[in-house]
MARTORNU-307570 format. One record per residue (C-alpha): residue number from 1; residue in three letters; chain; x, y, z. Coordinates in pm, whole numbers, m for minus. Example, Ala and Ser with C-alpha at 12.3 -4.5 7.8 and 13.67 -1.06 7.14 Angstrom:
// residues 2
1 | ala | A | 1230 | m450 | 780
2 | ser | A | 1367 | m106 | 714
***
This chain:
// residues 344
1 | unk | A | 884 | 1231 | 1233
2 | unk | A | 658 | 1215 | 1519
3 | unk | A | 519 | 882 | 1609
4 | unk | A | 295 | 736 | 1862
5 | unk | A | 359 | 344 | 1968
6 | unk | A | 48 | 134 | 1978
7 | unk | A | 45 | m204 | 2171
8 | unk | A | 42 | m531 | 1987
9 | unk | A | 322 | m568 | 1744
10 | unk | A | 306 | m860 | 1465
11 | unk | A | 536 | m1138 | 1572
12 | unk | A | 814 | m1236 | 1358
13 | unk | A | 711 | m1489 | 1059
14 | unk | A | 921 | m1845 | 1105
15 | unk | A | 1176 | m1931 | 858
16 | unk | A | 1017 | m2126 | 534
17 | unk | A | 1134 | m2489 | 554
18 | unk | A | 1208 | m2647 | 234
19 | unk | A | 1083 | m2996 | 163
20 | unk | A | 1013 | m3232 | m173
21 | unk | A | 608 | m3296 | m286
22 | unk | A | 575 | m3505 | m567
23 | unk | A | 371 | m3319 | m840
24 | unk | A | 53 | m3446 | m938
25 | unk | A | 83 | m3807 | m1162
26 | unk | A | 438 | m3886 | m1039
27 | unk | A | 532 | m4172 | m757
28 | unk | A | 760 | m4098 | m470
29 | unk | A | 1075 | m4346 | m501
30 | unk | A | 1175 | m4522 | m181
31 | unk | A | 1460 | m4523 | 17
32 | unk | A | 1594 | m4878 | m167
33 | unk | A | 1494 | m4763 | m499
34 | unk | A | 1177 | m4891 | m570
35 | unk | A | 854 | m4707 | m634
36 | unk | A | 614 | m4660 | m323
37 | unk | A | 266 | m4774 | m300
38 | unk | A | 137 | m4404 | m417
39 | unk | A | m71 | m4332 | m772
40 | unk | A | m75 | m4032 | m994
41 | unk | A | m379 | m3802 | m951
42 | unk | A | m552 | m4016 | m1255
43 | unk | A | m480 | m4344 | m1106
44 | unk | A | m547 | m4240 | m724
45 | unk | A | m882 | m4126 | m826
46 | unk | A | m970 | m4454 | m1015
47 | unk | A | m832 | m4685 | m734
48 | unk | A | m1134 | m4591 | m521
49 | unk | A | m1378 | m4755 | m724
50 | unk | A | m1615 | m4420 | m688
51 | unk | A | m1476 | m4167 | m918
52 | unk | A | m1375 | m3978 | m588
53 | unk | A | m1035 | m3876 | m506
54 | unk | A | m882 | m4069 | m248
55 | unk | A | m752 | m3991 | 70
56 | unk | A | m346 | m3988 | m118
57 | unk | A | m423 | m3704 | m384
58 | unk | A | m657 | m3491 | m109
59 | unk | A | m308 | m3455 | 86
60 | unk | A | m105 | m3419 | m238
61 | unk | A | m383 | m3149 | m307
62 | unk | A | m295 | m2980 | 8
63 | unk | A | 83 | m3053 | 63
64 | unk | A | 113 | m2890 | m313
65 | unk | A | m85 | m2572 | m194
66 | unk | A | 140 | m2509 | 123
67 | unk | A | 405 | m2510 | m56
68 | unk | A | 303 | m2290 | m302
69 | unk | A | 226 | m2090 | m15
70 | unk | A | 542 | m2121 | 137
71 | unk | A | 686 | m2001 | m179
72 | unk | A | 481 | m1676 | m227
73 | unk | A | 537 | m1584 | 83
74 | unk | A | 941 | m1634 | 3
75 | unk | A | 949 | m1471 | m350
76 | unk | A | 756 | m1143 | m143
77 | unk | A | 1010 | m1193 | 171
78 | unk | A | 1308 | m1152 | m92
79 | unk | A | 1130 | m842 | m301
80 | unk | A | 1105 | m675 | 53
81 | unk | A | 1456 | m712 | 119
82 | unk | A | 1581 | m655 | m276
83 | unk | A | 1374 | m307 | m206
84 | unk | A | 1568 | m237 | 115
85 | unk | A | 1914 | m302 | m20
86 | unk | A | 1774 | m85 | m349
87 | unk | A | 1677 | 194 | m139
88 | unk | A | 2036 | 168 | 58
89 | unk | A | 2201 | 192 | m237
90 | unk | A | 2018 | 494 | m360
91 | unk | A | 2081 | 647 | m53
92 | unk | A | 2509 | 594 | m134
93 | unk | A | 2461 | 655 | m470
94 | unk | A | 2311 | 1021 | m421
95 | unk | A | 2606 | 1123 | m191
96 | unk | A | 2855 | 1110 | m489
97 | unk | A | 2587 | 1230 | m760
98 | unk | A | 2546 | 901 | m896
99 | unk | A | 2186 | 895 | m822
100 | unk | A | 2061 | 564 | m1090
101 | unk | A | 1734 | 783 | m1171
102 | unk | A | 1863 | 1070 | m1312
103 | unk | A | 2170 | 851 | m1513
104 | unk | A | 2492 | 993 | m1664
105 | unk | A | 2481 | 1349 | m1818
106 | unk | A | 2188 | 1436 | m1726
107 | unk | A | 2141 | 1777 | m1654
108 | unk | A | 2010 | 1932 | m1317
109 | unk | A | 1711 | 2039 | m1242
110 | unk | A | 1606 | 2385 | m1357
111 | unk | A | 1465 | 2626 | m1100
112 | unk | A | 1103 | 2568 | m1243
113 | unk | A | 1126 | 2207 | m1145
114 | unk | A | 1282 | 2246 | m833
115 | unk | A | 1021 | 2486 | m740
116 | unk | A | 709 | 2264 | m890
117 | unk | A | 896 | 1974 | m672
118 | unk | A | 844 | 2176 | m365
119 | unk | A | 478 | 2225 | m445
120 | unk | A | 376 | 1874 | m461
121 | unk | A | 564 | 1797 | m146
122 | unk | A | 443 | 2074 | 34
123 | unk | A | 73 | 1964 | m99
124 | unk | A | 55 | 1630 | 39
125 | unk | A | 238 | 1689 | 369
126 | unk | A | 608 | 1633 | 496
127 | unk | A | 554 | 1564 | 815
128 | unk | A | 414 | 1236 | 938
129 | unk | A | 251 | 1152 | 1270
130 | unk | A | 128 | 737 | 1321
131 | unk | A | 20 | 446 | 1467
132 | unk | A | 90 | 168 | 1282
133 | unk | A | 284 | m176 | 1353
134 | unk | A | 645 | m175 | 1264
135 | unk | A | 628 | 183 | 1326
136 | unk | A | 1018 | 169 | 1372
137 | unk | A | 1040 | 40 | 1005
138 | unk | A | 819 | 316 | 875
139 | unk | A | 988 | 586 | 1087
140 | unk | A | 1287 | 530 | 1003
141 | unk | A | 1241 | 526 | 616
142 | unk | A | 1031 | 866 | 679
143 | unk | A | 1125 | 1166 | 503
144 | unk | A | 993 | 1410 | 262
145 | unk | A | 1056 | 1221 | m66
146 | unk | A | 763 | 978 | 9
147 | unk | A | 529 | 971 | m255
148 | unk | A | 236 | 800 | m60
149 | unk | A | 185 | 558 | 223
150 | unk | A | m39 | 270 | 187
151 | unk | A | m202 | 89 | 526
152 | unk | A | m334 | m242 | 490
153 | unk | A | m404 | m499 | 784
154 | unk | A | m113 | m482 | 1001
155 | unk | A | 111 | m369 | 716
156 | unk | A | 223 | m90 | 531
157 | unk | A | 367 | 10 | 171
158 | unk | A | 568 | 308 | 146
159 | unk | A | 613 | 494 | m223
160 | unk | A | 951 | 754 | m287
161 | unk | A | 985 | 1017 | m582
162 | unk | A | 1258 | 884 | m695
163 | unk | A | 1347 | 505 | m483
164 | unk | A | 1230 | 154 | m487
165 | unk | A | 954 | 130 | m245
166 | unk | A | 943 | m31 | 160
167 | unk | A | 725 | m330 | 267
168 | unk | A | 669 | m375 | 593
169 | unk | A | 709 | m766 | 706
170 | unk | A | 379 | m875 | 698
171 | unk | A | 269 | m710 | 333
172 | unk | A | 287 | m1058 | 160
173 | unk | A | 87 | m1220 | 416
174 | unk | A | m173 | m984 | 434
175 | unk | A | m182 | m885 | 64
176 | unk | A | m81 | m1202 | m105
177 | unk | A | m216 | m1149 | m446
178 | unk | A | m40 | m768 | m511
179 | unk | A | 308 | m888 | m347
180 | unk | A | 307 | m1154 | m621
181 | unk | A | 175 | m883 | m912
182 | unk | A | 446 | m633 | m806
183 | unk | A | 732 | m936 | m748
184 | unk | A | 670 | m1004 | m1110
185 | unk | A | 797 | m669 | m1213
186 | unk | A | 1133 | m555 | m1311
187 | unk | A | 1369 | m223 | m1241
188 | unk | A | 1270 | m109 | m1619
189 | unk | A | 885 | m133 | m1577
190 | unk | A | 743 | 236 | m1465
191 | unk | A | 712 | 293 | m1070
192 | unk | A | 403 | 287 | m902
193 | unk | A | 233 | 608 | m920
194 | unk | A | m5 | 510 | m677
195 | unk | A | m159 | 251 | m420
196 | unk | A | m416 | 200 | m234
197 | unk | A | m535 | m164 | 16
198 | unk | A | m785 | m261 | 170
199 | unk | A | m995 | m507 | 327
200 | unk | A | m1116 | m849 | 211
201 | unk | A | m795 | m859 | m31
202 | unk | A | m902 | m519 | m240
203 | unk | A | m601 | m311 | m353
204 | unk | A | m562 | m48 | m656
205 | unk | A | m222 | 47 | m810
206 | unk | A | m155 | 323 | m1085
207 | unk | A | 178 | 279 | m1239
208 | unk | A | 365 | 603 | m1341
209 | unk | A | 297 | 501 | m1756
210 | unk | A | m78 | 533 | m1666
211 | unk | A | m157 | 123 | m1658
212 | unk | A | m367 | 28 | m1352
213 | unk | A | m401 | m258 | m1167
214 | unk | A | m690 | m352 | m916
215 | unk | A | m949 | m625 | m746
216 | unk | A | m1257 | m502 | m630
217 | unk | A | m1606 | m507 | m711
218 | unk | A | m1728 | m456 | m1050
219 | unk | A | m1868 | m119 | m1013
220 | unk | A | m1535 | 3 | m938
221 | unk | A | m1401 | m127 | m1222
222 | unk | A | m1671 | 38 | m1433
223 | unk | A | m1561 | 379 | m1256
224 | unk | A | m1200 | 281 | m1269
225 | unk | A | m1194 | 283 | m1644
226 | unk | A | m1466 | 507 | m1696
227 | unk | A | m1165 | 817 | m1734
228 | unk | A | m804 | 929 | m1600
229 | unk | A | m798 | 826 | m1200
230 | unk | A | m660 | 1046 | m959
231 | unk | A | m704 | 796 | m673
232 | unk | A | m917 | 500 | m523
233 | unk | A | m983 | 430 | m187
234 | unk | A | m1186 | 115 | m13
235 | unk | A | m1378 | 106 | 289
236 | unk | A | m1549 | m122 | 509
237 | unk | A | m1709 | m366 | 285
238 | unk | A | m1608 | m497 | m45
239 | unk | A | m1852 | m313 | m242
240 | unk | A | m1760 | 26 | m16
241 | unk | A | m1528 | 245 | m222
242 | unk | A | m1454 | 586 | m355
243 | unk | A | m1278 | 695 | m660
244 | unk | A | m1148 | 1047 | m738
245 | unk | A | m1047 | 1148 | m1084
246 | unk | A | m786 | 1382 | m1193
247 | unk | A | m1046 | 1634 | m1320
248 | unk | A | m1165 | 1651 | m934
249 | unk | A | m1524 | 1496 | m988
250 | unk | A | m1594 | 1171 | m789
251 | unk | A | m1790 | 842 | m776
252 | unk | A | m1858 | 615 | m453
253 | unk | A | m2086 | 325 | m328
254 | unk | A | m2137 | 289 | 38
255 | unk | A | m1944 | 569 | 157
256 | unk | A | m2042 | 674 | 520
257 | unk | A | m2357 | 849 | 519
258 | unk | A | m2179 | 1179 | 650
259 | unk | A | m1950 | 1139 | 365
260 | unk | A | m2193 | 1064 | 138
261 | unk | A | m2415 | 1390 | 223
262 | unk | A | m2099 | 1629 | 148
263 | unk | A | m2057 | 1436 | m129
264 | unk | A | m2372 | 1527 | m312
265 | unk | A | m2396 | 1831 | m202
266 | unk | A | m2083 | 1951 | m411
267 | unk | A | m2115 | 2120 | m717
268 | unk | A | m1921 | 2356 | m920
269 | unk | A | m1875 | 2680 | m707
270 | unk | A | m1750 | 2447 | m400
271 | unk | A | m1331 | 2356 | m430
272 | unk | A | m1223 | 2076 | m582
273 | unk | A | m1223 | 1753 | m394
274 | unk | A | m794 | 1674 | m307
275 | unk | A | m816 | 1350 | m111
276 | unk | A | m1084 | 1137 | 18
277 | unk | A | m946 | 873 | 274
278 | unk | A | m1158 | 548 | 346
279 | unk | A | m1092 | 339 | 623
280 | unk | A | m1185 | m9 | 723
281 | unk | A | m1414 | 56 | 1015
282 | unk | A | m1608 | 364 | 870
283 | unk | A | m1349 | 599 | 903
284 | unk | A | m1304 | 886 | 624
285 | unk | A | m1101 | 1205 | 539
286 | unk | A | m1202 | 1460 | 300
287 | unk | A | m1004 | 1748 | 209
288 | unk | A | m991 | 2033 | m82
289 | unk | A | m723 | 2240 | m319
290 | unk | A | m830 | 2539 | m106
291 | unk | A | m696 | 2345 | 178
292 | unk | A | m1033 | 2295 | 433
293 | unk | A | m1052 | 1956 | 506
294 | unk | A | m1311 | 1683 | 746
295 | unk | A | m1290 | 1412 | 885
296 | unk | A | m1530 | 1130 | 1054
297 | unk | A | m1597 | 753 | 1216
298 | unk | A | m1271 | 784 | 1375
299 | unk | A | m1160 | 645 | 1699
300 | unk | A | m1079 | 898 | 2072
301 | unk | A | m743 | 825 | 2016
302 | unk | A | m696 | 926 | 1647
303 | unk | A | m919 | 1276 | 1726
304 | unk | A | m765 | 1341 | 2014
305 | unk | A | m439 | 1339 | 1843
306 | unk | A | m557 | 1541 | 1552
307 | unk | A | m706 | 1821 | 1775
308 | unk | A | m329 | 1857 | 1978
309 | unk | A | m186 | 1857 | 1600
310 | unk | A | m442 | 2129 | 1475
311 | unk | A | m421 | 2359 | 1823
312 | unk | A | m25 | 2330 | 1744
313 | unk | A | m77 | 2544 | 1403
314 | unk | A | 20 | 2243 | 1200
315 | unk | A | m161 | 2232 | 910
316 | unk | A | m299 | 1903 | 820
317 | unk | A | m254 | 1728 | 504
318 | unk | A | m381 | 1370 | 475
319 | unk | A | m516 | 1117 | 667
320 | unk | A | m459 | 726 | 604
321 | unk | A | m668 | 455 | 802
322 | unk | A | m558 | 125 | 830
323 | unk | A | m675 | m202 | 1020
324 | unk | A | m680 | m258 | 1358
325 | unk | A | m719 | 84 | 1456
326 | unk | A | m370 | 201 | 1283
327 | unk | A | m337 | 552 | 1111
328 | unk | A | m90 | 807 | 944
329 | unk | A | m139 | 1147 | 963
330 | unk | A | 95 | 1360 | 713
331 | unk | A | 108 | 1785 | 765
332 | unk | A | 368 | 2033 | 763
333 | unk | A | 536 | 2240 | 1061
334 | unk | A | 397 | 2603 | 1071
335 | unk | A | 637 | 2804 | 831
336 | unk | A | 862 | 3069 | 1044
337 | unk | A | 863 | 3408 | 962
338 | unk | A | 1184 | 3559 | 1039
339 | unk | A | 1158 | 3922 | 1096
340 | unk | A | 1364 | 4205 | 966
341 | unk | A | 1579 | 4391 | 1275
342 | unk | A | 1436 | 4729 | 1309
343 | unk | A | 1624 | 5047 | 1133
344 | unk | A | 1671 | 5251 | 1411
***
């Protein structure tokens, strides 16, 4: 894995601190027994003589919401680290061919599979070049069994063929609403298939039964369900995405206007559309089955790293934008051609 460090690393989140809030229409005892001064929601909001809620419930209101806070962010803290000790444990597991996914008896894999295995890898890249925070978390996990990278706002979701998948740290923070969907689901459910996040809270997720899962605006949705998705990706406003479908064609709003020109200009002589990459501050990546690929709205840094990749010989794969100015770039190494000695 080659990475890049950037500056600016998220700080560590504090330790949640537990603590007792009455619930709404219960009174706090005190300390010699007897019942305190404070009303239920119903009889707080009478005292006041106004039909307003008074001062008490307002800070019940808002003790009761950062603690439910506090919780979310503690039910996605332990799914992160349930997912770590899951992927350890695969990791163990596979070194004495007890690997959970394949289970008891079941037979290897025949040479078709093996070989249609290292298509899809070599497809969407093995490699991986980034910039991205926790980059030593990401790095680490790196190898050529991921399935897909997600890149959020300062966080990261990483997808395997065949293990649980990594959050980075600061995944529930930034995507609150999709650490609790995911935290509700159990080891029997099907794996994700597919994500994608991005900005203003937006996220899509294909699970591997063909269920879906998304926020975003409501033409999306009409695209999203309109027939099978290959892949969704958001860009820099909430009504900017792009959605590819298996059968290659695609549908967009507010794609950048380079984009959006090679975009209409396809038709059915041109290859089919692969990936198309969105990014939160206009950035996009385009590439086809015949293996050509673009790319735009993209900071120095980023294209200057892509041109030292391409004058290398590596081919390039897949580009993933993130926020604040993070990226993941996934290729492969130039194959090498070992040469027969000469017959003399």
């Amino acid at each position: 894995v080659r990475v890049w460090s950037r500056t600016g690393r998220a700080s560590e989140q504090t330790a949640m601190q537990a603590g007792s809030v009455a619930t709404p229409g219960t009174a706090v005892a005190n300390g010699d027994g007897t019942p305190s001064r404070t009303l239920g929601m119903a009889g707080a909001a009478a005292a006041n003589g106004e039909g307003k809620p008074s001062r008490t419930v307002e800070e019940r209101i808002s003790a009761l919401t950062h603690l439910l806070a506090k919780l979310d962010d503690h039910a996605a803290k332990l799914a992160h680290e349930r997912a770590r000790v899951a992927v350890e444990l695969d990791k163990l597991l596979s070194k004495v061919n007890l690997h959970p996914v394949e289970g008891a008896g079941a037979q290897p894999a025949g040479a078709g599979a093996k070989a249609e295995a290292a298509k899809s890898k070599d497809a969407r890249g093995k490699c991986a070049a980034m910039c991205i925070e926790e980059i030593e978390l990401v790095a680490s996990n790196w190898s050529s069994s991921v399935a897909g990278v997600a890149l959020g706002e300062g966080c990261a979701m990483m997808l395997f063929d065949s293990a649980p998948p990594v959050f980075t740290s600061q995944f529930a923070r930034q995507c609150p609403q999709l650490a609790r969907q995911l935290a509700q689901r159990t080891a029997q459910m099907a794996p994700i298939a597919f994500i994608a996040i991005g900005s203003h809270q937006r996220f899509y997720v294909r699970f591997a039964d063909g269920k879906q899962e998304w926020v975003g605006p409501d033409e999306c949705t009409v695209d999203v369900k309109a027939k099978p998705v290959a892949q969704v990706s958001f860009g820099r406003d909430w009504e900017d995405y792009c959605v590819v479908y298996k059968d290659g064609s695609v549908k967009w709003i507010g794609v950048p206007d380079k984009l959006g020109v090679k975009l209409k200009a396809l038709t059915p002589k041109h290859p089919t559309v692969c990936n198309i990459c969105l990014g939160p501050d206009g950035e996009w990546f385009i590439s086809f089955l015949d293996g050509t690929w673009e790319m735009g709205g993209c900071s120095d840094a980023l294209a200057d790293k892509v041109d030292e990749i391409v004058k290398s010989g590596i081919s390039v794969k897949l580009i993933n934008f993130g926020g604040n100015d993070s990226w993941l770039i996934r290729y492969n190494k130039p194959s090498v051609v070992k040469q027969k000695p000469a017959v003399k």
